[in-house]
N, C-alpha and C positions, 0 to 999 in steps of 0.2 A: 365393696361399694365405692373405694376412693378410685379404684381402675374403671371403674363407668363413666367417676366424675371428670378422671384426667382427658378420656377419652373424646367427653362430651366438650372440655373447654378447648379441649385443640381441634377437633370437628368445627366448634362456635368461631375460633380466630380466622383459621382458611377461609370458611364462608365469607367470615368479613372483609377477607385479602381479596378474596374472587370476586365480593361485590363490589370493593372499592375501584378497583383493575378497570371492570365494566362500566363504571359510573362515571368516569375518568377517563375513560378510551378516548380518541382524536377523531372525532366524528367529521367527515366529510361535509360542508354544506352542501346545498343544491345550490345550480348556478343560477344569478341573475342575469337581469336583462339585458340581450345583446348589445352591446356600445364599445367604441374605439376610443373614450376618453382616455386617458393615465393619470392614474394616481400619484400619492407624492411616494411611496414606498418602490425605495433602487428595487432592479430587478434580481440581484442576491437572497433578497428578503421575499418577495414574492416567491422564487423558488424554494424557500425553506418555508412558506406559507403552503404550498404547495407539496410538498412531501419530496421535491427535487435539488434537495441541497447539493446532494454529494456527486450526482451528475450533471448537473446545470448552473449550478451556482456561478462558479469562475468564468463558465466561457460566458456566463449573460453577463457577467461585471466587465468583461473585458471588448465586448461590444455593445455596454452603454457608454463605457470610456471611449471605444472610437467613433460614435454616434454624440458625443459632447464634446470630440475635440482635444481629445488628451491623449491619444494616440493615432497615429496614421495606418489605414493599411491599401496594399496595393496586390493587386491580384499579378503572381509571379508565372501558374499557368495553373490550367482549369483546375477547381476546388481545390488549388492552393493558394492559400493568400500570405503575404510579406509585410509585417508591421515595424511601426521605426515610431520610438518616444516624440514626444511633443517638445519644442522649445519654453511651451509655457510654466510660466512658475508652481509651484502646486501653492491652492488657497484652501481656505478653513470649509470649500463647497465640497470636497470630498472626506468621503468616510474612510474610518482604521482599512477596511478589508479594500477599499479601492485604493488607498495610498499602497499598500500590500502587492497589489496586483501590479500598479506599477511602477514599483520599485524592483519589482522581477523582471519585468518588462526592460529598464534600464540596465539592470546587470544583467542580462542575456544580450542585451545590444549591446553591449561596452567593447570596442575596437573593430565589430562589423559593421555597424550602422542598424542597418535590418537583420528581422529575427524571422524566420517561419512562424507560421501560426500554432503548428503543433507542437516546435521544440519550445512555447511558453506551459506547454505542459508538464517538463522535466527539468531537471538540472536545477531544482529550488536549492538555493544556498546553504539553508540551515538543516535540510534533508525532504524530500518527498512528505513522508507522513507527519514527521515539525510541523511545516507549511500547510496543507493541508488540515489542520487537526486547528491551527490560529487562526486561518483565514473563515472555518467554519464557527469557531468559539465568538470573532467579532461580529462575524452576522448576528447568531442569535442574541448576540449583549444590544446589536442596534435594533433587532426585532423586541426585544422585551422593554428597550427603554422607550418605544413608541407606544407600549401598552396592547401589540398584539398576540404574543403567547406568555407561558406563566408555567410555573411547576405544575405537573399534574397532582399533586397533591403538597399539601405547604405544612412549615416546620411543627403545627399545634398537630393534625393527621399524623404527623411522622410519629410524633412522640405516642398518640393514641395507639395507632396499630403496633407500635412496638411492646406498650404496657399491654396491649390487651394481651398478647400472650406467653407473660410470665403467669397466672395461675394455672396452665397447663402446664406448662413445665417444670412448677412447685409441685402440683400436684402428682404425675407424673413420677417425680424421683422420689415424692413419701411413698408412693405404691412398691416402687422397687425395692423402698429400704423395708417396708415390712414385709415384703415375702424374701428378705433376705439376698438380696440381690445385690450386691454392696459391688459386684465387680461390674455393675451397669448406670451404676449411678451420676457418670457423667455423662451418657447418651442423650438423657432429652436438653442438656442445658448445651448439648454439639445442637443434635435435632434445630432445639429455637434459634441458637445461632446462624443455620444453614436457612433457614426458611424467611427469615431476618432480615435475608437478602432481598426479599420482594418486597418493601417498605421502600428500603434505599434504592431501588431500582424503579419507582414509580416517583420519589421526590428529586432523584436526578433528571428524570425524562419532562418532555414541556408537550403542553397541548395548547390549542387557540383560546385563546380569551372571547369575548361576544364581539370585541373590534376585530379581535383576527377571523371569525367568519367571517363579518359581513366584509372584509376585506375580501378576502378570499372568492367569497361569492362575486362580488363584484369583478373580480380577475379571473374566472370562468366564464363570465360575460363577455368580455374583451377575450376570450381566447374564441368563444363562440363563433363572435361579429365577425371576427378574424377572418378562421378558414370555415366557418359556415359547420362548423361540427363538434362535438363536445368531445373527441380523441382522434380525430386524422387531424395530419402531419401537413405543412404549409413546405412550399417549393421555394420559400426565401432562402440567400444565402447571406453570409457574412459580408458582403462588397455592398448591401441595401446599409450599413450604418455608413458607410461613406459620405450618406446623403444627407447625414444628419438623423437619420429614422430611428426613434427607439424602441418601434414598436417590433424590430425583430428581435431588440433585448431581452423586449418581454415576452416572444413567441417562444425564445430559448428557454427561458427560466420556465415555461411554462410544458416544456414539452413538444411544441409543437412545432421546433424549427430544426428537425434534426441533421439538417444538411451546414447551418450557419454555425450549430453546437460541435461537428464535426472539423471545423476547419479551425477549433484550436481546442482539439483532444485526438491524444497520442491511446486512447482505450485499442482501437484495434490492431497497432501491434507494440504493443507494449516490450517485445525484444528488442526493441531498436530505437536510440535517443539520437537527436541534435548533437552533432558537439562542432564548436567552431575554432576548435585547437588548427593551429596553422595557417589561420585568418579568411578561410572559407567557411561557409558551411557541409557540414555530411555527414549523413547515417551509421553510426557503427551496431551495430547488434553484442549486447547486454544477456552474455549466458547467465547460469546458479556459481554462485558463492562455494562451491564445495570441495571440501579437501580429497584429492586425489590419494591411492592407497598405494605405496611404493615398497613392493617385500623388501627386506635385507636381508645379507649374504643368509644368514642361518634361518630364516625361511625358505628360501630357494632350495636348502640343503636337505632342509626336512620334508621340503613336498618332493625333491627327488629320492628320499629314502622310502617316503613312503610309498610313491609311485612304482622303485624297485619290489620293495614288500607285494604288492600288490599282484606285479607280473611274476614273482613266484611263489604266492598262492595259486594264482590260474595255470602255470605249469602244473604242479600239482593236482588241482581238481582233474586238469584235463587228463594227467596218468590214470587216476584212477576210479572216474567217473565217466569218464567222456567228452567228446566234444558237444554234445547235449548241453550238459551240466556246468560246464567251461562258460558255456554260452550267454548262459541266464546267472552267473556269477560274473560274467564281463558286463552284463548289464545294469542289472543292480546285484548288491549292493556298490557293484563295482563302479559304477555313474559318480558316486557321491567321493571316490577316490581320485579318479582320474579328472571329474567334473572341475573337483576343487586343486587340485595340481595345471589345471590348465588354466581355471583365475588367475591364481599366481603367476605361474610364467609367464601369464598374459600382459599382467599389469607391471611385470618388471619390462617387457620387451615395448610397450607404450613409452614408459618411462624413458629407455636407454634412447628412442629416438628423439626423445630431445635434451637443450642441455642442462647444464646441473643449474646454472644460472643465468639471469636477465637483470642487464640493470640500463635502465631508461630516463630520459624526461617527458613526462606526461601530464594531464589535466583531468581531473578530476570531473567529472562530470555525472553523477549520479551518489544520491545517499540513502538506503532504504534498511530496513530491518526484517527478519523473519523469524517467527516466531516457530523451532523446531520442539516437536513432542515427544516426551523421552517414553521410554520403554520401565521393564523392568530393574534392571542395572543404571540407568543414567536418567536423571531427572532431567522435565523441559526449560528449554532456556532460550537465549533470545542470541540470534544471531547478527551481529551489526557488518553490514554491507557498504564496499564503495565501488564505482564501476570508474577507471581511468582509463583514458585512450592516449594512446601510445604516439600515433601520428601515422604508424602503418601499417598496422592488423587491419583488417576488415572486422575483427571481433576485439572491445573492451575488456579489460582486464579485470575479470569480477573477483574479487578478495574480501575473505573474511577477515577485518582490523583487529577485532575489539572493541570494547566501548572507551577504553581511553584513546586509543587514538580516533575512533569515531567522533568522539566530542569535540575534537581538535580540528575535523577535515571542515571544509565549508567544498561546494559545489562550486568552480572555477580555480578555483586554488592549483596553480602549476608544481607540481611536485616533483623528486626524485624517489626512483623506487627502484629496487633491489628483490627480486621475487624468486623463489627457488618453482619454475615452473613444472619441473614434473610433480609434484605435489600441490601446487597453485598455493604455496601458501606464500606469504607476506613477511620477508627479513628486513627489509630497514625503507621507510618513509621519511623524507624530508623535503618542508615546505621552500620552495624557490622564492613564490610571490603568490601574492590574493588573486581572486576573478576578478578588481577593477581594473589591472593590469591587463592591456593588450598582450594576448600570448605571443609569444614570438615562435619561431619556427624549430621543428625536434632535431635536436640535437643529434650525430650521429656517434652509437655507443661502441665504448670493448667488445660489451655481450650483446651478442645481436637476441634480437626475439624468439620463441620458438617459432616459430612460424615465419615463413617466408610471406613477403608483401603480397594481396590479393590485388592491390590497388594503387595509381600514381599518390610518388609523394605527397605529405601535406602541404608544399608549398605550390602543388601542378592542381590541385580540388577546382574545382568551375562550380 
């Protein structure tokens, strides 16, 4: 009887998980009535009213600042545009995430003047996902202190759906202890623990309040009036806030400008950042982080013993079975011998064409993380990334730091680096000067790079 009961109260909780979930979902409104008004709500917040934080957020902040005046931009040629800081002072008229915006904007012009539109999409100081991850936190602190989204469920719910399902899990472990179960009796209080998680996962998440629909609604109105449709796309570009217009800010935030949201997002191709090391602007292309595999001497020795083993086995087979038999043993299992003797030689004969070392001045220009997933033998863990340009690779020097020196690097930071390039790994960093520093020009080294220059010096870049 008590295994029906436990049954019943943990069947009873889910449903109530599942109803809450449902009751609490972020229900779209319907759109209201066509109008070009504007609201008082920046267009950051409209796009997080809109379910467009993480792809429209920044470019809509960044062309309602140049549509107010706080930043300049200039078309450099077609669907590129060229932005340069304001002389004006910053006042108490802008918010956390737009002061944010442009104070990025200044340290990425710091010793060029002007920035491309795209490279304001990379090279954030404290790291990519940092920035990203604050600039999204203060939008939603300014959407909820205006009163239009809210927890989807708040701390008295939390505490309910939590209590409600401890009698199943009381109940639950008395069943296991009387049929003697003693080696399972801490599964259902994992079980509650694991499922726990859907409580905490609905009072972290936010949905609109009855101001953030009728907001809402009213900004599917104004997307309507717009381009005359409730999801095609309008032909503005980023040069319409020149004119003061901030209604392309809100076409962005809304979706509907995706040629003005494009002229400051680096999304399509994400291989290749800004960097203005050497006092031009230019593209370097941003490979993976990942440690190259260099046999040493007694690996080389043992894939060549084993490779010898191998060829007199097949002499062998071939006396006294055939060239048949030779054949389908050079095949397999013979593949998997000679397969894995030819990685090796491989990866030493990569290795030996370049040299043992590089050591350079460069600029840091890129900080990201990835998150690698372990296997059976090695647990997952998080891999910290910096991407430096050298001044004359066509390709950035992606390395895996560590998290202490990761903490340490900021994005502009001129550094000296010491790299054992056939392995791509990272022997010694040390800072020269910050990003507010004008870079000055690379230095020429002992160790040259592996790689020959694809491109004029950094001080010849147009």
């Amino acid at each position: 009887m008590i295994t029906y009961a436990a049954w019943a109260a943990a069947a009873a909780w889910l449903a109530v998980l599942a109803v809450t979930a449902l009751a609490t979902r972020p229900w779209r409104p319907a759109t209201g009535p066509a109008t070009l008004a504007l609201r008082g709500e920046p267009p950051a917040v409209v796009s997080l009213l809109a379910g467009r934080l993480a792809r429209g957020g920044y470019p809509a902040t960044l062309l309602d600042l140049a549509a107010r005046g706080w930043m300049g931009l200039g078309e450099a040629e077609p669907s590129r545009v060229m932005c340069r800081p304001s002389p004006r002072p910053l006042d108490g008229s802008l918010t956390g995430y737009e002061r944010r915006a442009l104070a990025h904007l200044e340290f990425r012009a710091a010793g060029v003047g002007a920035v491309p539109g795209t490279a304001l999409d990379s090279g954030f100081e404290p790291g990519e996902d940092e920035f990203r991850e604050r600039f999204a936190g203060e939008v939603r602190a300014d959407a909820r202190q205006r009163g239009l989204i809210r927890n989807r469920i708040g701390p008295g719910a939390l505490v309910l759906l939590a209590t409600a399902g401890i009698p199943g899990a009381v109940l639950a472990t008395m069943a296991l202890a009387r049929h003697h179960q003693n080696f399972y009796l801490a599964t259902p209080a994992l079980i509650y623990l694991i499922i726990l998680r859907a409580p905490w996962a609905l009072y972290r998440r936010t949905r609109l309040t009855r101001a953030g629909q009728e907001a809402l609604s009213v900004w599917l109105g104004f997307r309507l009036a717009l381009i005359g449709s409730r999801s095609g796309p309008t032909a503005g570009t980023a040069l319409l806030a020149v004119g003061g217009d901030r209604r392309i800010a809100y076409a962005a935030a809304l979706g509907a400008a995706p040629d003005a949201v494009a002229a400051f997002s680096a999304a399509t191709d994400r291989d290749r950042v800004w960097s203005s090391f050497g006092g031009s602007w230019h593209r370097v292309v941003v490979g993976r982080a990942r440690h190259r595999y260099v046999p040493g001497t007694a690996e080389l020795a043992g894939s060549a013993a084993l490779c010898g083993l191998f060829a007199v086995l097949t002499l062998v087979i071939l006396g006294e079975f055939g060239l048949k038999w030779a054949a389908v043993f050079l095949v397999f299992p013979g593949c998997i011998w000679w397969g894995g003797t030819l990685l090796v030689f491989g990866c030493a004969a990569r290795a030996a064409r370049r040299p043992a070392l590089a050591e350079f001045d460069g600029q840091i220009l890129k900080l990201w993380t990835e998150n690698v997933p372990g296997d059976d033998n090695t647990p997952s863990h998080t891999r910290y990334c910096v991407a430096i340009d050298d001044g004359i690779r066509e390709q950035a020097w992606a390395l895996d730091v560590g998290h202490p020196a990761y903490a340490a690097s900021r994005a502009g930071q001129l550094v000296h680096v010491r790299v054992d390039p056939r392995r791509n790994d990272l022997l010694a960093m040390t800072v020269l000067a910050s990003g507010d520093d004008p870079p000055d020009p690379p230095r020429a080294s002992p160790h040259p790079p592996p790689l020959p220059p694809s491109r004029p010096p950094a001080g010849r870049r147009g």
